[in-house]
PDB file of N, CA, C and O in Angstrom, chain B, residues numbered from 101:
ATOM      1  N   UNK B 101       5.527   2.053 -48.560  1.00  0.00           N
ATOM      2  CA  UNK B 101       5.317   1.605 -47.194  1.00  0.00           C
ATOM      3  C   UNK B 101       3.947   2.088 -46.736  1.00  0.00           C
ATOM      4  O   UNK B 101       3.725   3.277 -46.961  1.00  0.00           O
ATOM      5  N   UNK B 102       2.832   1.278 -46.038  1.00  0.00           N
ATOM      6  CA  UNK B 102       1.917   1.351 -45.860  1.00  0.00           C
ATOM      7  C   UNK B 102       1.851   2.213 -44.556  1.00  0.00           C
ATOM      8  O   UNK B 102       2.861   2.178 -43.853  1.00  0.00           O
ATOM      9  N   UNK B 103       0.738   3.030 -44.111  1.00  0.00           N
ATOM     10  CA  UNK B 103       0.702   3.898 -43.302  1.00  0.00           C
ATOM     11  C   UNK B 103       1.070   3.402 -41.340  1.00  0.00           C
ATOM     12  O   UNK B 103       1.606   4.089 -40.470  1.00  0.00           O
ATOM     13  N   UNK B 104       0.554   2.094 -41.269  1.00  0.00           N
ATOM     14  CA  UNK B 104       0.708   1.106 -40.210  1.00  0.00           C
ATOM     15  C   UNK B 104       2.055   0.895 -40.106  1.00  0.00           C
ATOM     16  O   UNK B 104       2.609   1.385 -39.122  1.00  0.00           O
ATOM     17  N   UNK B 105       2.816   0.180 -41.022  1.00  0.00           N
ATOM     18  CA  UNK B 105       4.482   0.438 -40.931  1.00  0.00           C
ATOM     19  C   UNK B 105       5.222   1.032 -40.940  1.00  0.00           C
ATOM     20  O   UNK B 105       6.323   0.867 -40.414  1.00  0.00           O
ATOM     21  N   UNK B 106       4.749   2.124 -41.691  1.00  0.00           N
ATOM     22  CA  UNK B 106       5.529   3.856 -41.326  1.00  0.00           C
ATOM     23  C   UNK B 106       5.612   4.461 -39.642  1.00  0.00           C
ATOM     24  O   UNK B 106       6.481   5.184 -39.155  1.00  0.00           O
ATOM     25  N   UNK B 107       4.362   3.869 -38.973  1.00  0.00           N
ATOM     26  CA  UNK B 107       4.338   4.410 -37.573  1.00  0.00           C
ATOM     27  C   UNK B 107       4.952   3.186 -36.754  1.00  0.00           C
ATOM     28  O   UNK B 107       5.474   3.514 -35.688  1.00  0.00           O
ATOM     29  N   UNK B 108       4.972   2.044 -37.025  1.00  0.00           N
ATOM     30  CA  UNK B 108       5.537   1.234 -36.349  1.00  0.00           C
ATOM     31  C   UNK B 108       7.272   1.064 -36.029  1.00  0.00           C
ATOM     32  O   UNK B 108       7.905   0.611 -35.076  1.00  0.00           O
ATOM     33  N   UNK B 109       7.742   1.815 -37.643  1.00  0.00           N
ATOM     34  CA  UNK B 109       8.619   1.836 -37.442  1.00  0.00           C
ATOM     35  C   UNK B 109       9.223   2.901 -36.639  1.00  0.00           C
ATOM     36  O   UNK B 109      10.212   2.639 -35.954  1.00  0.00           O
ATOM     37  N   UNK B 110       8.638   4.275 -36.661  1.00  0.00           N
ATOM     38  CA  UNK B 110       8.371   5.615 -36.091  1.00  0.00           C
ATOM     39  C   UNK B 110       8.345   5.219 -34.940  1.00  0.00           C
ATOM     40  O   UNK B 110       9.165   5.902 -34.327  1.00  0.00           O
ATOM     41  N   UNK B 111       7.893   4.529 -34.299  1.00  0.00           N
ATOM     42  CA  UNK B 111       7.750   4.003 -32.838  1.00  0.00           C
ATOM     43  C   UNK B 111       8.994   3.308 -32.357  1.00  0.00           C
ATOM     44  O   UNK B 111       9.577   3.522 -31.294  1.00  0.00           O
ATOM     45  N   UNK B 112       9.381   2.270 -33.486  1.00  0.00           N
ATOM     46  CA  UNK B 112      10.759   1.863 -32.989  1.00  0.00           C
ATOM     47  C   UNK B 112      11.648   2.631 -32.830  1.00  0.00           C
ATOM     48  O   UNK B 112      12.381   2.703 -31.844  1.00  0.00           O
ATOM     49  N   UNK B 113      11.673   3.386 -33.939  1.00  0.00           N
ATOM     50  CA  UNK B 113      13.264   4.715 -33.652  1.00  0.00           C
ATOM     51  C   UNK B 113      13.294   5.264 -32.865  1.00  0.00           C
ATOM     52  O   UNK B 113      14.369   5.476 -32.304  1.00  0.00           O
ATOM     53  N   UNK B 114      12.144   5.773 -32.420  1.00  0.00           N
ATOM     54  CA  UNK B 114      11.749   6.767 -31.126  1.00  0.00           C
ATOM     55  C   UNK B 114      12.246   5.906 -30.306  1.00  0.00           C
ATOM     56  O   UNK B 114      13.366   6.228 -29.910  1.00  0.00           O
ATOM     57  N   UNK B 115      11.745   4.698 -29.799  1.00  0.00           N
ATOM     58  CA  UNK B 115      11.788   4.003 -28.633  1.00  0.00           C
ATOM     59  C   UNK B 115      13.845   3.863 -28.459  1.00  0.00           C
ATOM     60  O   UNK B 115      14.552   4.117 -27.484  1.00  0.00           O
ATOM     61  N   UNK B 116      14.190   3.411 -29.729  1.00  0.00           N
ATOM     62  CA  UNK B 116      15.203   3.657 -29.352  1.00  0.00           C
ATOM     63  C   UNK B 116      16.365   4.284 -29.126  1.00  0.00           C
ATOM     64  O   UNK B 116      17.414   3.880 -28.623  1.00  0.00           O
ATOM     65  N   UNK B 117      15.883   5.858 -29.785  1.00  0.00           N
ATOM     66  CA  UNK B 117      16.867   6.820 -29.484  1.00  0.00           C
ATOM     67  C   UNK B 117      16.483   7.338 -27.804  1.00  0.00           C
ATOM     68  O   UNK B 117      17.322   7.832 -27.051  1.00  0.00           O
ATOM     69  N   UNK B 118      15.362   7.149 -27.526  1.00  0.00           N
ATOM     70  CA  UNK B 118      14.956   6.935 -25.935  1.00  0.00           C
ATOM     71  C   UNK B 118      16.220   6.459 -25.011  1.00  0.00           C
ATOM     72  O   UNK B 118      17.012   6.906 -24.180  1.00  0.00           O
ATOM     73  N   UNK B 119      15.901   5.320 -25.670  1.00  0.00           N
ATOM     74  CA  UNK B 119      16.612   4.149 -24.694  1.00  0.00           C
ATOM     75  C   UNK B 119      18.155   4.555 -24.332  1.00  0.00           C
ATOM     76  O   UNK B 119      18.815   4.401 -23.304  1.00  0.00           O
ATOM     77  N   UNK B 120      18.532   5.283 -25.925  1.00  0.00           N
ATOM     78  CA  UNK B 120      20.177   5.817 -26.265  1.00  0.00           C
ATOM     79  C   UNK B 120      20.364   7.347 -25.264  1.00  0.00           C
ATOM     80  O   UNK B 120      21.413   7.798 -24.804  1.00  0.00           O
ATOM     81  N   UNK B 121      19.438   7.718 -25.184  1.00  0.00           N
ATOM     82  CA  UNK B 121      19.663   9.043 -24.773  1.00  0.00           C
ATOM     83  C   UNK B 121      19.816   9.247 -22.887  1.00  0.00           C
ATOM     84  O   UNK B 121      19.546   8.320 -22.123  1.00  0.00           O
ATOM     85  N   UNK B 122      20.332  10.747 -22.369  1.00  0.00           N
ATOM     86  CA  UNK B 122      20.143  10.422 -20.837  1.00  0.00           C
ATOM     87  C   UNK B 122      18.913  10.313 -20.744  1.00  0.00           C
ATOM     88  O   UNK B 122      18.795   9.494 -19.832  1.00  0.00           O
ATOM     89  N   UNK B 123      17.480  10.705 -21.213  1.00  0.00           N
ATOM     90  CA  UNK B 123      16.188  10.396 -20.817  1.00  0.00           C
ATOM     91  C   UNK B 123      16.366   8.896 -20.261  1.00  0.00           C
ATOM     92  O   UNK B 123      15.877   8.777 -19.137  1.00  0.00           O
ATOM     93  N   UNK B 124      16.722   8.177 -20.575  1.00  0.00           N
ATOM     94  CA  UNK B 124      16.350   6.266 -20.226  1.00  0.00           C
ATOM     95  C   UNK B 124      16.785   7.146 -19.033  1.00  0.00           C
ATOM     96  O   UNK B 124      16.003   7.755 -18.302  1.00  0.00           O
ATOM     97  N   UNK B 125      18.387   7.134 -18.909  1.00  0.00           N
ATOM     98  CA  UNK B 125      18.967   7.575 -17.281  1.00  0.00           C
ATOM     99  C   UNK B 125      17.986   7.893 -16.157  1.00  0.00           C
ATOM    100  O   UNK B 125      17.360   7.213 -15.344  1.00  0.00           O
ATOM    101  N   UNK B 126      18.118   9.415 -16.476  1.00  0.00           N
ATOM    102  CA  UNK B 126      16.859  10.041 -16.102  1.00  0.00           C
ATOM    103  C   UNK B 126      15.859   9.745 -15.442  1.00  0.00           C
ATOM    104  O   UNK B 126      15.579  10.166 -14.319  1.00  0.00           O
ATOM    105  N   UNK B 127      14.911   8.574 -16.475  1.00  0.00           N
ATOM    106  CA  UNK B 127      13.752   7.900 -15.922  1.00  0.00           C
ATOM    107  C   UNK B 127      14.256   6.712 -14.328  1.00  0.00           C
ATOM    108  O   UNK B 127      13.714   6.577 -13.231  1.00  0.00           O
ATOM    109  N   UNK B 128      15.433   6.101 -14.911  1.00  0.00           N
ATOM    110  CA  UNK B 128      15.759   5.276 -14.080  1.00  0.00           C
ATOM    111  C   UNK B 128      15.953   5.933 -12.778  1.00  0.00           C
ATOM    112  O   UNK B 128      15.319   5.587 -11.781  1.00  0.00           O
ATOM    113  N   UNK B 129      16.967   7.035 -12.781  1.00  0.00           N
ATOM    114  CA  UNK B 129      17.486   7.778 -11.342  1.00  0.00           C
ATOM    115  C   UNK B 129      16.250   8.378 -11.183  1.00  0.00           C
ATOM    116  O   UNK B 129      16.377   8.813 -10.039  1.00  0.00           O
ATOM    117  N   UNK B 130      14.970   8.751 -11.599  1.00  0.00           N
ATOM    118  CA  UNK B 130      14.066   9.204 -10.770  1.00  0.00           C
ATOM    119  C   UNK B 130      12.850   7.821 -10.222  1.00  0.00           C
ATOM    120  O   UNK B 130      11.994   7.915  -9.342  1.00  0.00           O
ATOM    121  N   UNK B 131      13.153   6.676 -11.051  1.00  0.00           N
ATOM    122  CA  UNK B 131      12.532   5.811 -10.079  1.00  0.00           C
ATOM    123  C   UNK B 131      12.896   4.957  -8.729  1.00  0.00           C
ATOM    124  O   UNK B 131      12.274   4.347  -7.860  1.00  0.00           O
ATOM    125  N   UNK B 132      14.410   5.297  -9.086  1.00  0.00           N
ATOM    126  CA  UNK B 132      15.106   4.872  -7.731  1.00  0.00           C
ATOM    127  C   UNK B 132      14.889   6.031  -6.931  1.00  0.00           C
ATOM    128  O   UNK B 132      14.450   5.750  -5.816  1.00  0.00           O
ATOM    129  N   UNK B 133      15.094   7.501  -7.197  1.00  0.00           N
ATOM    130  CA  UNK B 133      14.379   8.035  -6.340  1.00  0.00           C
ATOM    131  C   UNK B 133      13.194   7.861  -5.378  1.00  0.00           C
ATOM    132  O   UNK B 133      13.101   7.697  -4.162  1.00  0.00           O
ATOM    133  N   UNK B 134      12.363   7.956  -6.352  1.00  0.00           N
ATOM    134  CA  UNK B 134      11.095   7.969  -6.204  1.00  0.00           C
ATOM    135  C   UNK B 134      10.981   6.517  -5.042  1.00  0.00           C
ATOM    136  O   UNK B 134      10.525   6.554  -3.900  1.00  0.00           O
ATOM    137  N   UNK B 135      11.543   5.323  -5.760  1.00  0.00           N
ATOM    138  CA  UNK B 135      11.282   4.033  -4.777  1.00  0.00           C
ATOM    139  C   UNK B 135      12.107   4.314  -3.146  1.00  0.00           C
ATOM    140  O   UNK B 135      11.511   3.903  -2.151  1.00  0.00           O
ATOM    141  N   UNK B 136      13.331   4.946  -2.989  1.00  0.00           N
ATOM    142  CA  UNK B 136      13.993   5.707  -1.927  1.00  0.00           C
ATOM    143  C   UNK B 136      13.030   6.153  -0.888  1.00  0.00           C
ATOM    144  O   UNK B 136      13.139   5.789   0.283  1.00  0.00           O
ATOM    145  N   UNK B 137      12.069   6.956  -1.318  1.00  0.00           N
ATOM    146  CA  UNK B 137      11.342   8.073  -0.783  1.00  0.00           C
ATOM    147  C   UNK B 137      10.194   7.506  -0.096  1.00  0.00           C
ATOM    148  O   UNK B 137       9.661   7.871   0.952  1.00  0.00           O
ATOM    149  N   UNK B 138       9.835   6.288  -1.088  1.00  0.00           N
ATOM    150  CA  UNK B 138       8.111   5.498  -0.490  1.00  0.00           C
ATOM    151  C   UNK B 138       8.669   4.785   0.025  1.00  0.00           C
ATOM    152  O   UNK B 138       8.043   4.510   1.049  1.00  0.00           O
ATOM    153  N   UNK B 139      10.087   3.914  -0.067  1.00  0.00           N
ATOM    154  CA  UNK B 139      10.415   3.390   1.620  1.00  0.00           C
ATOM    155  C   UNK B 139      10.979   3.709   3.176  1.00  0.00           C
ATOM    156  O   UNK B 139      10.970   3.156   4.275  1.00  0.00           O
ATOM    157  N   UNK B 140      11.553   5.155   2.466  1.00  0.00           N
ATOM    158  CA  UNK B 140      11.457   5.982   4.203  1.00  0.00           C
ATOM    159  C   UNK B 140      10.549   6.445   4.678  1.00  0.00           C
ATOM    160  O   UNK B 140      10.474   6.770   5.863  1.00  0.00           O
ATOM    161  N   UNK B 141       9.565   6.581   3.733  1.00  0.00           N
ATOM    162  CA  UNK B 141       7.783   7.010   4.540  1.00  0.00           C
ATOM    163  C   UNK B 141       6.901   6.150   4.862  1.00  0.00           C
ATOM    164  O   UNK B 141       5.701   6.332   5.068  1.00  0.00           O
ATOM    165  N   UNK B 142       8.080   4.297   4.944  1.00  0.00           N
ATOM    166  CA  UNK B 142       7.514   3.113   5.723  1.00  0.00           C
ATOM    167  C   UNK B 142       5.891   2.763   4.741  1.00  0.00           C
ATOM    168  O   UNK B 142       5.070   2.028   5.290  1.00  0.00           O
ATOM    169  N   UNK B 143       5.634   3.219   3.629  1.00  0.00           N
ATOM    170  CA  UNK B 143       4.539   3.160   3.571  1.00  0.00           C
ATOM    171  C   UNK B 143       3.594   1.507   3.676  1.00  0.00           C
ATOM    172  O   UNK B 143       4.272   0.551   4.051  1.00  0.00           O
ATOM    173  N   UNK B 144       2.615   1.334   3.461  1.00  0.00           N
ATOM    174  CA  UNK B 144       2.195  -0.175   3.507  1.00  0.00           C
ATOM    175  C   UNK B 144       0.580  -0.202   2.329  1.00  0.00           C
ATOM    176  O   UNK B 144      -0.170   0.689   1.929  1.00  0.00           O
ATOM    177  N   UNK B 145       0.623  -1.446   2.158  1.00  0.00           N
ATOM    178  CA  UNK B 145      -0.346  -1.583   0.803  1.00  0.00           C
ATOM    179  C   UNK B 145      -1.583  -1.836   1.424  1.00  0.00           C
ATOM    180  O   UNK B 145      -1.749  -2.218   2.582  1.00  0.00           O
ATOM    181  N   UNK B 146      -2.402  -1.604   0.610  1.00  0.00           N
ATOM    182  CA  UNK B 146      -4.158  -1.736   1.039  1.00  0.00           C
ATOM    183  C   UNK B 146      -4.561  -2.754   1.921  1.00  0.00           C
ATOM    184  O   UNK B 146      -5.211  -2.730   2.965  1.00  0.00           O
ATOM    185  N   UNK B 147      -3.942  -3.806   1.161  1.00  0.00           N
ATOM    186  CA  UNK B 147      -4.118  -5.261   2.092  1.00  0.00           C
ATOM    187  C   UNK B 147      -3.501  -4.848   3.513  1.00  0.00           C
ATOM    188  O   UNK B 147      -4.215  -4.382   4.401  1.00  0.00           O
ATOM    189  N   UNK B 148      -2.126  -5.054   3.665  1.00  0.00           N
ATOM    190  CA  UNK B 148      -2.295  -4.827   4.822  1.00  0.00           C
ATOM    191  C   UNK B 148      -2.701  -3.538   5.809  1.00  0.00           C
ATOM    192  O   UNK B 148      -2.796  -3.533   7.036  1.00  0.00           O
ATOM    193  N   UNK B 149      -2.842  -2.787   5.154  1.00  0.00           N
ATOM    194  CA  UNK B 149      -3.505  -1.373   6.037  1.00  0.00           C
ATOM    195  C   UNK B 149      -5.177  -2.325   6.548  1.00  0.00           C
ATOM    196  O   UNK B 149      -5.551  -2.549   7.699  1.00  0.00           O
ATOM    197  N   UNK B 150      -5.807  -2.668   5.388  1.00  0.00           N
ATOM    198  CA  UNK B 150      -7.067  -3.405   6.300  1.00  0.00           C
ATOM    199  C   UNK B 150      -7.119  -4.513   7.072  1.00  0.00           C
ATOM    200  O   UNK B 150      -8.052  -4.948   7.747  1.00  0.00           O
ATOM    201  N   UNK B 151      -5.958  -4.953   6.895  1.00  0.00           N
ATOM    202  CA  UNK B 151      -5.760  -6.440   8.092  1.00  0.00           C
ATOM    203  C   UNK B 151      -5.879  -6.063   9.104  1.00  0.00           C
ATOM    204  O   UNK B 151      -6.728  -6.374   9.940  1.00  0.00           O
ATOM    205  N   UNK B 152      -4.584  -4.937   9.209  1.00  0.00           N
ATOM    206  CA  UNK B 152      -4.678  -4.228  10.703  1.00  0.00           C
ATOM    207  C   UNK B 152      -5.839  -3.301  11.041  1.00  0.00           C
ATOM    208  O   UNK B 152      -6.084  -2.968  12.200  1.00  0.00           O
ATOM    209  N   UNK B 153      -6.367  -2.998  10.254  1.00  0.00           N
ATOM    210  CA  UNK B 153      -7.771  -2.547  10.927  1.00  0.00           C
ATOM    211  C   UNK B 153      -8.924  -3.499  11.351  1.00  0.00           C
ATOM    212  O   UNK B 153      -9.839  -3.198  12.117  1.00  0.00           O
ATOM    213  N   UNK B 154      -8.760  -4.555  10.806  1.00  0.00           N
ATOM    214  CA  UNK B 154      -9.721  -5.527  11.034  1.00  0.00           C
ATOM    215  C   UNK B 154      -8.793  -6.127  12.508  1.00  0.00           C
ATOM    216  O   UNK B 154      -9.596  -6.144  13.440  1.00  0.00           O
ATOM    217  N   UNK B 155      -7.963  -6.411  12.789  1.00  0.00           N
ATOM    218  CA  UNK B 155      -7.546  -6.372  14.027  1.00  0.00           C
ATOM    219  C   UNK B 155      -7.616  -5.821  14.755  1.00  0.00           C
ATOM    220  O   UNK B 155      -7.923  -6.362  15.817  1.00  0.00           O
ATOM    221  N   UNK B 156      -7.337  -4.029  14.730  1.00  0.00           N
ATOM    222  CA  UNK B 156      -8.090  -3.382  15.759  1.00  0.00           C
ATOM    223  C   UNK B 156      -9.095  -3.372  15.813  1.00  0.00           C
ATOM    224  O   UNK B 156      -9.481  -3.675  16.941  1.00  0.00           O
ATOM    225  N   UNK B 157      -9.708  -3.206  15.267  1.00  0.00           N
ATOM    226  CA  UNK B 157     -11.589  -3.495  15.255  1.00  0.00           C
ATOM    227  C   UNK B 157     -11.987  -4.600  16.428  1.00  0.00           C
ATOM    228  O   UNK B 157     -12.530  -4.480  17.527  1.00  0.00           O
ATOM    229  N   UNK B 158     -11.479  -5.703  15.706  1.00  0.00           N
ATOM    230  CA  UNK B 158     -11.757  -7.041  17.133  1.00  0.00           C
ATOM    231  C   UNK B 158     -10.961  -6.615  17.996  1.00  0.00           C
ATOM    232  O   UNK B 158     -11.709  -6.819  18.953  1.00  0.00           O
ATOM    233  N   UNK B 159      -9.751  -6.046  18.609  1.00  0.00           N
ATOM    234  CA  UNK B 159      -9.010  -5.558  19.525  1.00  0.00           C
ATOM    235  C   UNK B 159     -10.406  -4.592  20.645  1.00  0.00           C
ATOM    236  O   UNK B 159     -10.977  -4.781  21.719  1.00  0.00           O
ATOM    237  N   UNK B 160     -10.402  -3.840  19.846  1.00  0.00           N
ATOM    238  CA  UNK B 160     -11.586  -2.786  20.539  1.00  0.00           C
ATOM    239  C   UNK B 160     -12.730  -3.566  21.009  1.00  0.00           C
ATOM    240  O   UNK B 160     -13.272  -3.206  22.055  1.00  0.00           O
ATOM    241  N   UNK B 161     -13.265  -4.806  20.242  1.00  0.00           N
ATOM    242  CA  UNK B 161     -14.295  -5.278  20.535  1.00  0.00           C
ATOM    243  C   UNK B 161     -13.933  -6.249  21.758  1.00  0.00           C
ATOM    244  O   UNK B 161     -14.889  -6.483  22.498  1.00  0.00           O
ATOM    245  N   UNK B 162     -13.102  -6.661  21.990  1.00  0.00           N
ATOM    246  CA  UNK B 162     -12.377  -7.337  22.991  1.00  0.00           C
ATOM    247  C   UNK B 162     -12.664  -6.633  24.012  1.00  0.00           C
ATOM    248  O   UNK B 162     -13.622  -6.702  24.782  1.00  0.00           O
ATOM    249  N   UNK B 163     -11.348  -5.611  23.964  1.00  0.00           N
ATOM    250  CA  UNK B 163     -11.572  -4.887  24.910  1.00  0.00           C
ATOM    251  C   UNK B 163     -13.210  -4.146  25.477  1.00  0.00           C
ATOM    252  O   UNK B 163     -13.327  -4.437  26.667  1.00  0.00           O
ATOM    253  N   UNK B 164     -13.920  -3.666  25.195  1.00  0.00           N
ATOM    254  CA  UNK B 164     -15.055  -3.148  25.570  1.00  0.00           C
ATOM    255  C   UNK B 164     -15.781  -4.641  26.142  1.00  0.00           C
ATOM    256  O   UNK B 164     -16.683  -4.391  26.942  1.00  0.00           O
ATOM    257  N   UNK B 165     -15.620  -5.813  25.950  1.00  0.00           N
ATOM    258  CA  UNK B 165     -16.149  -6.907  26.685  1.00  0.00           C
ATOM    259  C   UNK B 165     -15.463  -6.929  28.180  1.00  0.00           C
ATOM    260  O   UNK B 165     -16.046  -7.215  29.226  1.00  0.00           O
ATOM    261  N   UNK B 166     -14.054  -6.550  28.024  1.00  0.00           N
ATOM    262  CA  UNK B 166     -13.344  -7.395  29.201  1.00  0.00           C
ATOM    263  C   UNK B 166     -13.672  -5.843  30.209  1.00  0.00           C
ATOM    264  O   UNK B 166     -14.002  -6.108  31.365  1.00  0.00           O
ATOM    265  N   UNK B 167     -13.621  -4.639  29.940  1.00  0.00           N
ATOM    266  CA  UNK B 167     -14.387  -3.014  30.401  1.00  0.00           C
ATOM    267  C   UNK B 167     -15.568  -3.875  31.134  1.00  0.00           C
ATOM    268  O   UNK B 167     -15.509  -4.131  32.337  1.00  0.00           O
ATOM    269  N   UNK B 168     -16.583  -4.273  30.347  1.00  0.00           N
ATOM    270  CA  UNK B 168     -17.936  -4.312  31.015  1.00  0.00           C
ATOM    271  C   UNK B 168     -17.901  -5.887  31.843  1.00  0.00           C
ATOM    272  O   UNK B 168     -18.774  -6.070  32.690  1.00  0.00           O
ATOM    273  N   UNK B 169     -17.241  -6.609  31.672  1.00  0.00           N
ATOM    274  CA  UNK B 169     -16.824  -7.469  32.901  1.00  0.00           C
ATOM    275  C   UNK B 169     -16.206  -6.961  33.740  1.00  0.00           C
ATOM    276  O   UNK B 169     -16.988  -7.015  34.690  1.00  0.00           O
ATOM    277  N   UNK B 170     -14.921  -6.269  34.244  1.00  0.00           N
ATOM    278  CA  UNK B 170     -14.402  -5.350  34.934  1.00  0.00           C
ATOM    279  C   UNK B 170     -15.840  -4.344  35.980  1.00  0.00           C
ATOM    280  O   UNK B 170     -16.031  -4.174  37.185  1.00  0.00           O
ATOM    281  N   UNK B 171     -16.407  -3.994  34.989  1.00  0.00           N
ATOM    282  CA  UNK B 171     -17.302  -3.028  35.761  1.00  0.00           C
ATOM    283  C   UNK B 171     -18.276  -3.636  36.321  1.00  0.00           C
ATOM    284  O   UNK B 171     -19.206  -3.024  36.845  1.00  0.00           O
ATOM    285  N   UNK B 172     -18.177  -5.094  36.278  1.00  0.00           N
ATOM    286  CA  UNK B 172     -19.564  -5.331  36.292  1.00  0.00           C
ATOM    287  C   UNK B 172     -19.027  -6.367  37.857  1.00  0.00           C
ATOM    288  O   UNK B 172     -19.649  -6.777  38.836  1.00  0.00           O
ATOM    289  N   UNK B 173     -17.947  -6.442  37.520  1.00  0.00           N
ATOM    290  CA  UNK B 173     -16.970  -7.297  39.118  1.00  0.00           C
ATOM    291  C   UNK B 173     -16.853  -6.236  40.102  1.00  0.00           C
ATOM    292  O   UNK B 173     -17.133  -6.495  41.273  1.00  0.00           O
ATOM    293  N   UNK B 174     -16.542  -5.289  39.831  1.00  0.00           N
ATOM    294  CA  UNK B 174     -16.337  -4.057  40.805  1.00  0.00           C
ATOM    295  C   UNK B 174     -17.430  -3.751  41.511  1.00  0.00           C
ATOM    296  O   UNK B 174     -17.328  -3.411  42.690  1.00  0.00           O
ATOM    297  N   UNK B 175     -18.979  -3.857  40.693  1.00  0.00           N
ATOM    298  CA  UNK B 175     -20.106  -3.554  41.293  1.00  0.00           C
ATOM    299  C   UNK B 175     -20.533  -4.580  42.576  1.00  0.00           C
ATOM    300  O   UNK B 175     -21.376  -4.369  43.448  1.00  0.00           O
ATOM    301  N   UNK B 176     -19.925  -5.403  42.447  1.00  0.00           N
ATOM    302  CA  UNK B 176     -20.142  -6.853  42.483  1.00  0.00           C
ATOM    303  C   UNK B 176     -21.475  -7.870  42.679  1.00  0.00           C
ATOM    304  O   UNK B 176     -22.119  -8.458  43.547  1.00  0.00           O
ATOM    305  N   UNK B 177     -21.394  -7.586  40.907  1.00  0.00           N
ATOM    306  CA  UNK B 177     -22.225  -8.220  40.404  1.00  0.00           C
ATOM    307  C   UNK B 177     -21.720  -9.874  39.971  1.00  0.00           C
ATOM    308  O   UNK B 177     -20.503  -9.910  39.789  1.00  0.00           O
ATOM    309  N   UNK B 178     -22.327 -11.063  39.798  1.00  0.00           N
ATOM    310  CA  UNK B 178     -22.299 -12.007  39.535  1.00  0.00           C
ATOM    311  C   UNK B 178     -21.429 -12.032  38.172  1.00  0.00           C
ATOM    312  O   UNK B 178     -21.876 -11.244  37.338  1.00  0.00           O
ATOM    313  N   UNK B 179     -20.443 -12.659  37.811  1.00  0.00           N
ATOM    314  CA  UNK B 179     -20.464 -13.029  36.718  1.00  0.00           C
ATOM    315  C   UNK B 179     -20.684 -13.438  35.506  1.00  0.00           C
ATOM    316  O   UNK B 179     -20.776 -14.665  35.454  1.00  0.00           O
ATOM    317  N   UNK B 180     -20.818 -12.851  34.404  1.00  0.00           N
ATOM    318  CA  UNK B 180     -22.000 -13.787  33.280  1.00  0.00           C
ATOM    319  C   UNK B 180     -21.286 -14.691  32.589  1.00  0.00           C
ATOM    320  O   UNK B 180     -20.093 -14.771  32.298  1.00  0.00           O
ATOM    321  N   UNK B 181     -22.805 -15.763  32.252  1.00  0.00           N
ATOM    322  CA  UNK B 181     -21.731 -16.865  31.396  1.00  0.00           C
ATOM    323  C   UNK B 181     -21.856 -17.406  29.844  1.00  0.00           C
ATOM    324  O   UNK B 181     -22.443 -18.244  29.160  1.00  0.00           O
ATOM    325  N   UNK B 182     -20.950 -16.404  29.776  1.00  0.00           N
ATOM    326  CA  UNK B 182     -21.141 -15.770  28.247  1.00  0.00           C
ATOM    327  C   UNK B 182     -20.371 -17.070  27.235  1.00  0.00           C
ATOM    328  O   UNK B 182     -20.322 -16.952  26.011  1.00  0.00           O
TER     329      UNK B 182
END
């Protein structure tokens, strides 16, 4: 048996006394863990973490327009026509 099929097969046995053993278990009950844990800490993915920043962003920019119209009515100054 050539050195390539000796490890291939080495790889299979392994893989499947893995699979046979509580390790598979194991792995499984700690990824349901693990998945448990990152959905009570609500978490959220890149995409939308920057959507909503790109929304507040124009939110803020909004607002600081409708501020300096506000201040600028109070003075009473003319309206601009933006």
């Amino acid at each position: 048996m050539n050195r390539q099929a000796l490890l291939s097969d080495l790889q299979s046995r392994l893989l499947d006394l893995m699979r046979a053993s509580p390790a598979a278990d194991l792995e499984r009950n700690v990824k349901a863990m693990l998945g448990q844990t990152f959905q009570r800490l609500e978490l959220v993915t890149r995409d939308e973490f920057d959507l909503q920043r790109e929304l507040l962003a124009r939110a803020r920019a909004r607002l600081e327009t409708l501020e300096q119209r506000v201040a600028e009515l109070e003075r009473g100054a003319p309206p601009r026509a933006d």
